[in-house]
VMD Tcl script that draws the C-alpha trace (Angstrom):
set ca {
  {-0.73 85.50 10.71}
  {2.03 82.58 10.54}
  {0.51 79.16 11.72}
  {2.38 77.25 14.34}
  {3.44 73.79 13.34}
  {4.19 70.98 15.84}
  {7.73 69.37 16.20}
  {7.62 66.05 14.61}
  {8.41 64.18 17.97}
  {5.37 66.19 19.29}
  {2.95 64.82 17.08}
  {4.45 61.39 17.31}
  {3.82 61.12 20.80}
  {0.64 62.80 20.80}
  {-1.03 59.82 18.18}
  {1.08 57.18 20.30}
  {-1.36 58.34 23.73}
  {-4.49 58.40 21.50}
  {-3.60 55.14 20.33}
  {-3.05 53.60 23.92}
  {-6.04 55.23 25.17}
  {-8.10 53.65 22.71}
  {-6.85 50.12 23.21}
  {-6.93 50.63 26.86}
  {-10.56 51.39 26.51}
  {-11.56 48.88 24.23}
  {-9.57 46.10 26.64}
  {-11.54 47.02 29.33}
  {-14.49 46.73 27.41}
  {-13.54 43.51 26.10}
  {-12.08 42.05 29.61}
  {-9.23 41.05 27.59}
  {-5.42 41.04 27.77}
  {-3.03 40.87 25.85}
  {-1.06 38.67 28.56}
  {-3.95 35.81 28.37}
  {-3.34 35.04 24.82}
  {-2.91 30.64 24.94}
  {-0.53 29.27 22.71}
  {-2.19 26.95 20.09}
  {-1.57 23.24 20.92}
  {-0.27 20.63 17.96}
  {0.63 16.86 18.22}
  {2.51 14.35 16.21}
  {1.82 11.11 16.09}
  {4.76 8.83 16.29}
  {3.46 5.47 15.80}
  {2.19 4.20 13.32}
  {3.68 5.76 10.99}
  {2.28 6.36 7.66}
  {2.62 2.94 5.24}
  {2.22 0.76 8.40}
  {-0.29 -1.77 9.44}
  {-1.10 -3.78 12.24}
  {1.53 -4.83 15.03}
  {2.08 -8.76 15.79}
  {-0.18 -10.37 18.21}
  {-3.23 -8.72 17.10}
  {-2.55 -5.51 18.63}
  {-1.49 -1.93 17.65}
  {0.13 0.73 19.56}
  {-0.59 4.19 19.13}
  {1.97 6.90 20.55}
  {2.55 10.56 19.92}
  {3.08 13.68 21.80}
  {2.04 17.47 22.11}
  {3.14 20.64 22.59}
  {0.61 22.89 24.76}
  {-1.58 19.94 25.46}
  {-3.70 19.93 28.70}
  {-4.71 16.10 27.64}
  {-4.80 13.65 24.48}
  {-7.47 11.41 22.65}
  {-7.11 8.76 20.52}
  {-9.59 7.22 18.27}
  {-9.32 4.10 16.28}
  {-12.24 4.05 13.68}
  {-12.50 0.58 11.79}
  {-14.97 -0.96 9.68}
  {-17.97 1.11 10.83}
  {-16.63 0.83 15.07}
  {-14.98 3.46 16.89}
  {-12.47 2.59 19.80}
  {-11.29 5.78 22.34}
  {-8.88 5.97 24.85}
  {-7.51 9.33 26.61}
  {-4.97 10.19 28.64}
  {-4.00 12.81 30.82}
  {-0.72 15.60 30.02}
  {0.90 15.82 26.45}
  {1.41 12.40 25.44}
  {-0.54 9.22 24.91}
  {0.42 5.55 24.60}
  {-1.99 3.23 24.18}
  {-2.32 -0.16 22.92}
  {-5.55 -1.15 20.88}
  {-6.62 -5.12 20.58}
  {-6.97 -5.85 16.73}
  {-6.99 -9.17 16.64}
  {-7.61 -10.92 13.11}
  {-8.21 -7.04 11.54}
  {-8.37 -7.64 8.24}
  {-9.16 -4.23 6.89}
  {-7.56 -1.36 7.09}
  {-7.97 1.85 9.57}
  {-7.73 5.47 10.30}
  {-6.25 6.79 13.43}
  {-7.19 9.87 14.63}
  {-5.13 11.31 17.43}
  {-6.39 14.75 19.54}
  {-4.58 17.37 21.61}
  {-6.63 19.44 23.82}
  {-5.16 22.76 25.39}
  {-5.87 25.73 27.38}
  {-9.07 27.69 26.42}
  {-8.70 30.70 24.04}
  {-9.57 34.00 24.72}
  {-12.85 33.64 24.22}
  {-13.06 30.75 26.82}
  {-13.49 27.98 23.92}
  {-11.08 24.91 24.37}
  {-8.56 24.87 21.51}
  {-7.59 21.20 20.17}
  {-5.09 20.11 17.10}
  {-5.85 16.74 15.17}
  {-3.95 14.33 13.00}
  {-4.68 11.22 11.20}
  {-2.74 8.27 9.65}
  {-4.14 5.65 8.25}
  {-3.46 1.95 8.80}
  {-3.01 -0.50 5.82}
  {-4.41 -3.68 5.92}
  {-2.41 -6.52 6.16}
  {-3.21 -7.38 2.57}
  {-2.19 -3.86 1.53}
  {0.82 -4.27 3.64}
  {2.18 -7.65 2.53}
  {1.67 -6.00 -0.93}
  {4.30 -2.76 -0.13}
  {6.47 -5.44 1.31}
  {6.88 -7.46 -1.39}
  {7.20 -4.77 -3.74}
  {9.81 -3.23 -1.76}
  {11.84 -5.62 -1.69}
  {11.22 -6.50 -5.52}
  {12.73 -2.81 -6.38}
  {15.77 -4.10 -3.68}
  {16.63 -6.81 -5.61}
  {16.55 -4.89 -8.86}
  {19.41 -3.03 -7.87}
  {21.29 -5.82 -6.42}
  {23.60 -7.45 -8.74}
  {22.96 -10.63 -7.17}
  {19.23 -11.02 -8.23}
  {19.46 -8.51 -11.25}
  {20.96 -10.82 -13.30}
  {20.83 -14.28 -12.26}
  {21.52 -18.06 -13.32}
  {17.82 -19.34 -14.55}
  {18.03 -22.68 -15.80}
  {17.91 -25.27 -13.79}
  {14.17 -25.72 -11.98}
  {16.15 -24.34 -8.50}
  {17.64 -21.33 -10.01}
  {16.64 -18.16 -8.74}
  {16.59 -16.47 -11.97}
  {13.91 -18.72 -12.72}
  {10.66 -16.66 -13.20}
  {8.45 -18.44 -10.52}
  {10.94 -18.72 -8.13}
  {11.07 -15.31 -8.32}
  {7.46 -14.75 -7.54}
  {7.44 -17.71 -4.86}
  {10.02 -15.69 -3.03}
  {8.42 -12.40 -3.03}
  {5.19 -14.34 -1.28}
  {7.82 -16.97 0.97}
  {9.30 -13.85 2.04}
  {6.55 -12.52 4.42}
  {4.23 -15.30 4.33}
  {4.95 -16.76 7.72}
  {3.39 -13.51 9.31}
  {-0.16 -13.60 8.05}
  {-3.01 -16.16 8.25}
  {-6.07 -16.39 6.64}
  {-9.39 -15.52 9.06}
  {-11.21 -18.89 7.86}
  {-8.43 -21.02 8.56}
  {-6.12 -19.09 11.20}
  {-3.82 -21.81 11.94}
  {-3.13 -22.95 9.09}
  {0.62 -22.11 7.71}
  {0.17 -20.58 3.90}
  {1.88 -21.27 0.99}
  {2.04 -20.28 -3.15}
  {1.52 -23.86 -5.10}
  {3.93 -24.73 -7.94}
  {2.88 -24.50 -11.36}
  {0.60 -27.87 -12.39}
  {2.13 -30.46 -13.98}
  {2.67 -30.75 -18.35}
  {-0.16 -33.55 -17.72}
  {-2.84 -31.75 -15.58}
  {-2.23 -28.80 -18.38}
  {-2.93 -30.85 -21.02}
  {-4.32 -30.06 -23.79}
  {-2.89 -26.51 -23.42}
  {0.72 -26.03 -22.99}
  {2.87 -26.12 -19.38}
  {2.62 -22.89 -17.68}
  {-1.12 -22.12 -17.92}
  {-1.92 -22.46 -14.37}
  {-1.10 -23.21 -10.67}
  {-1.71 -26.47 -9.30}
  {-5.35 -26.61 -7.97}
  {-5.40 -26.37 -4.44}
  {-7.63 -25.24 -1.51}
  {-7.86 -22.55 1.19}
  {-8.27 -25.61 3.28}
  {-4.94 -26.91 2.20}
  {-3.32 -23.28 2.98}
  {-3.46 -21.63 -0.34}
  {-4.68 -18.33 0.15}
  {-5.20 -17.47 -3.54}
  {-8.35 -17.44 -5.63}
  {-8.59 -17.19 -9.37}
  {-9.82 -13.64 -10.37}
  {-9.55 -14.55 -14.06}
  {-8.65 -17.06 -16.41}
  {-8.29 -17.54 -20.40}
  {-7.71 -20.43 -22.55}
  {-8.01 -20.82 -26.45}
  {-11.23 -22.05 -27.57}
  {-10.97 -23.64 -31.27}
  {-14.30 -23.44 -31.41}
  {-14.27 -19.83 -31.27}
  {-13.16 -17.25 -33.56}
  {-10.28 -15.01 -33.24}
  {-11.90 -12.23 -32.70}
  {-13.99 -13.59 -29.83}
  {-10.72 -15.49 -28.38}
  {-8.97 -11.94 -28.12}
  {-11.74 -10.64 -26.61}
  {-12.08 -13.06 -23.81}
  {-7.92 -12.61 -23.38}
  {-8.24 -8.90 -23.25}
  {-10.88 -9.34 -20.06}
  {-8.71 -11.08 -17.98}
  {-5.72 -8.37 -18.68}
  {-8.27 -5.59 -18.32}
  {-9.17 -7.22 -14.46}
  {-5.57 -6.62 -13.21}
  {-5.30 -5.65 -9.63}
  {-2.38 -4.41 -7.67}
  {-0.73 -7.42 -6.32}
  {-1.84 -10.02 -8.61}
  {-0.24 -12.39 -9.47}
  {0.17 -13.97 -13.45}
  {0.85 -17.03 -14.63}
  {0.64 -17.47 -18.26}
  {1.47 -19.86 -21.37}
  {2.58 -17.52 -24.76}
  {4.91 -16.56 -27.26}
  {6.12 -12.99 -27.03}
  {8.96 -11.42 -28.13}
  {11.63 -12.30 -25.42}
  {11.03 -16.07 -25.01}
  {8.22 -18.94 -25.87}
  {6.74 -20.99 -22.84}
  {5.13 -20.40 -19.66}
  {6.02 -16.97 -17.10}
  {5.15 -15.75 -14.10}
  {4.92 -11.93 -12.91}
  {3.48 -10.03 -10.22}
  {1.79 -7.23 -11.21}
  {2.42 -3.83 -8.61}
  {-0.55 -1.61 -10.35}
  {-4.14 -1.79 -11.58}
  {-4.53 -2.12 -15.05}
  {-4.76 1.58 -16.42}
  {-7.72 1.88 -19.14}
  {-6.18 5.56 -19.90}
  {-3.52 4.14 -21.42}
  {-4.30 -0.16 -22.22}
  {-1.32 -0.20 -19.63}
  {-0.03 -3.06 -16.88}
  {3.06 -2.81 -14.63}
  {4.98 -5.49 -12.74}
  {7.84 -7.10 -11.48}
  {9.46 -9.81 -12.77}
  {12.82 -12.32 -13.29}
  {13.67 -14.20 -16.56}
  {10.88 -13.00 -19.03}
  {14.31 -11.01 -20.62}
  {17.44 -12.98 -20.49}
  {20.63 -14.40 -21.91}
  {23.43 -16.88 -22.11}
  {26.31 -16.73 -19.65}
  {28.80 -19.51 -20.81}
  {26.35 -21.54 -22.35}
  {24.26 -21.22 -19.06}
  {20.76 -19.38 -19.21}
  {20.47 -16.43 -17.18}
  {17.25 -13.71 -16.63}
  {17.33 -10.53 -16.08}
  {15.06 -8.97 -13.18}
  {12.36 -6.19 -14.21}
  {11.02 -3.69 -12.05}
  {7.77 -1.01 -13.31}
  {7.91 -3.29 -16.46}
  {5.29 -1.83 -18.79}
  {3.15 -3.19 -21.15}
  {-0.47 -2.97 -22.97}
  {-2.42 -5.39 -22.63}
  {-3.17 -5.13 -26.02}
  {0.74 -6.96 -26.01}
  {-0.01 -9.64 -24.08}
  {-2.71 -10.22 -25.66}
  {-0.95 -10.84 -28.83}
  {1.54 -13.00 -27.15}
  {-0.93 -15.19 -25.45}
  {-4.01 -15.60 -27.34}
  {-3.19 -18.91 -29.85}
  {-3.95 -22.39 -29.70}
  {-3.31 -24.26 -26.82}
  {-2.07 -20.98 -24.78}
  {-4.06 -19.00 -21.82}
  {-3.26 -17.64 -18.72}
  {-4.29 -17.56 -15.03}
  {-4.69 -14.37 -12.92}
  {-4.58 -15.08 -9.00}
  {-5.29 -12.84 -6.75}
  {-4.98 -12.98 -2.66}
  {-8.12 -13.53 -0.47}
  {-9.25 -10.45 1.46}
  {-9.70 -11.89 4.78}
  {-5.74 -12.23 5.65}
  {-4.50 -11.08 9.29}
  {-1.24 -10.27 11.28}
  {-0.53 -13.03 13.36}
}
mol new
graphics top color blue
foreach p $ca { graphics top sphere $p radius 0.5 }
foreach p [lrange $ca 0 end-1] q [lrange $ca 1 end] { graphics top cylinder $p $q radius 0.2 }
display resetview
C-alpha cells in the first residue's frame, strides 16, 4: 500500500498553528504580552565631563539626559559623604555646593524607567569621576607644556638673559603662573599664591647656585613643601652620597617640581623641570617637561630647546648631580588646594 505524503505548504502550516497554540497557551499562563515589553532606559551624563574638576565658586553642576527615563538621580559621593538630588522626567540639572573641595569625587548619575515585565523597575547608571583641583591644575599645566612643544615660539627659544623665556625656570614659573590665580590653599584661602625664585648664590653657599628655592612660607603664599632634598656630604663616602641622591629621585611624584645643581651631559649649573609621571621602579625611569636643559647658540645668543616626555634614569641624574658642592631640591604642591 503507497503512503500518502503531505504537500510541503501543508506541513508548513500545520507546525506554524502548533507553534501559535503553544505560545498562546503559555502567554496566558504567563499573563504576558508580547506588546508590554518596556524599552530599557540609558543616560549620558553631559557635565562634567571626564578629566574635569570642580566649577568656580565652589560649586559643580551636574547635567545629563535619558532616553526612556520615568525620573533621574544624582549622587555626589566625596570623601566618605554622599549628596542626592532627583528630579522628575529624563533629564537632571543640578548644582552641588563644593566649596573648598579639595579631593577629588565620583558622580554617579541614575535613570529610572518603566517596570519590566516582571513588574521590577529597570534603571541605567553612569559614573565620572571628578579630579581634584590638585589633579586638575596638574593636566593643565601639562597640557599646555605639550602646546608649547609644538609651537615654534616656545620650542626653541632665546635663554640667556635672566627674563628670557627659554630660560629653564621661567619655564616652570609659567606653567604654575599660568593657572595659579584660580586656586587657593584651604589654610590660607585668601591668600594669592605664587612659585619663589631660586635663592640667591649667597643663601646657597657652600653648595653651588641652583640647589634650591628661596625659603618661604605657606603663610607668605607659597604653596609648596619640600618632599625631598640632597646635598653632598664630604664627610660621607661616595657610595653613601649616591645613595642618599638616588632616594630623592626614587620619591618622584607626578607634578613635582625639580630644582637641581649638576653637571650632566648637556650643560653645567643649576635646572629646573617639572616632572609629569611617578618615578617608575620597573624601569629606574623619570619623565618631565622642560626648557633649556638642551640648547644652542643662535648668533652668538644662547637659546634652549623645550622637552616634552623627556626620559631619564635616575640612575643619570644621579651621576650628574651627586659631587661636591651639588644637590637638588624636590617640591611638591600641598594637598589641601581649592577652586576659588
Amino acid at each position: 500500500m503507497k503512503r500518502e505524503v503531505l504537500p510541503l505548504k501543508r506541513l508548513f502550516a500545520a507546525v506554524l498553528m502548533l507553534l501559535m497554540c503553544a505560545l498562546t497557551v503559555f502567554a496566558e499562563e504567563e499573563e504576558i504580552s508580547f506588546l508590554t515589553v518596556r524599552a530599557a532606559p540609558a543616560v549620558t551624563i553631559l557635565a562634567p565631563l571626564p578629566g574635569q574638576s570642580y566649577d568656580a565658586g565652589g560649586k559643580l553642576r551636574v547635567q545629563a539626559s535619558g532616553r526612556n527615563v520615568l525620573r533621574m538621580e544624582v549622587t555626589l559621593t566625596y570623601d566618605g559623604q554622599t549628596f542626592t538630588a532627583e528630579a522628575e522626567g529624563d533629564g537632571i540639572d543640578h548644582v552641588f555646593d563644593t566649596a573648598q573641595f579639595t579631593q577629588g569625587a565620583v558622580i554617579t548619575v541614575t535613570g529610572y524607567g518603566a517596570a519590566d515585565a516582571n513588574g521590577y523597575e529597570q534603571q541605567s547608571t553612569q559614573r565620572v569621576v571628578v579630579l581634584s583641583p590638585r589633579e586638575k591644575l596638574f593636566a593643565d599645566m601639562f597640557a599646555l607644556a605639550y602646546k608649547n612643544f609644538h609651537d615654534p615660539y616656545y620650542y626653541h627659544a632665546p635663554a640667556q638673559e635672566d627674563w628670557d623665556r627659554g630660560v629653564c625656570k621661567n619655564f616652570v614659573m609659567r606653567m604654575f603662573d599660568t593657572f595659579k590665580d584660580a586656586y587657593a590653599m584651604k589654610e590660607y584661602p585668601d591668600l594669592p599664591l605664587h612659585m619663589p625664585k631660586n635663592n640667591s648664590k649667597k643663601n646657597c653657599a657652600p653648595y653651588d647656585y641652583g640647589v634650591e628655592w628661596r625659603i618661604e612660607t605657606a603663610e607668605e603664599g607659597d604653596p609648596f613643601e619640600i618632599a625631598a632634598s640632597f646635598r653632598y656630604d664630604s664627610s660621607l663616602s661616595k657610595e653613601e652620597n649616591m645613595k642618599n641622591c638616588r632616594a630623592v629621585l626614587e620619591s618622584v611624584q607626578t607634578g613635582d617640581f625639580f630644582q637641581m645643581a649638576g653637571n650632566y651631559y648637556y650643560g653645567n649649573g643649576p635646572h629646573s623641570l617639572l616632572f609629569i609621571a611617578d618615578y617608575d621602579p620597573a624601569t629606574d625611569e623619570v619623565r618631565w617637561t622642560d626648557s633649556n636643559m638642551k640648547n644652542d647658540n643662535v648668533n652668538g645668543y644662547h637659546w634652549g630647546y623645550m622637552q616634552y616626555d623627556a626620559v631619564k634614569t635616575a640612575e643619570w641624574f644621579v651621576n650628574a648631580i651627586c659631587m661636591k658642592n651639588r644637590g637638588c631640591t624636590l617640591y611638591r604642591l600641598r594637598d589641601d588646594l581649592f577652586i576659588k
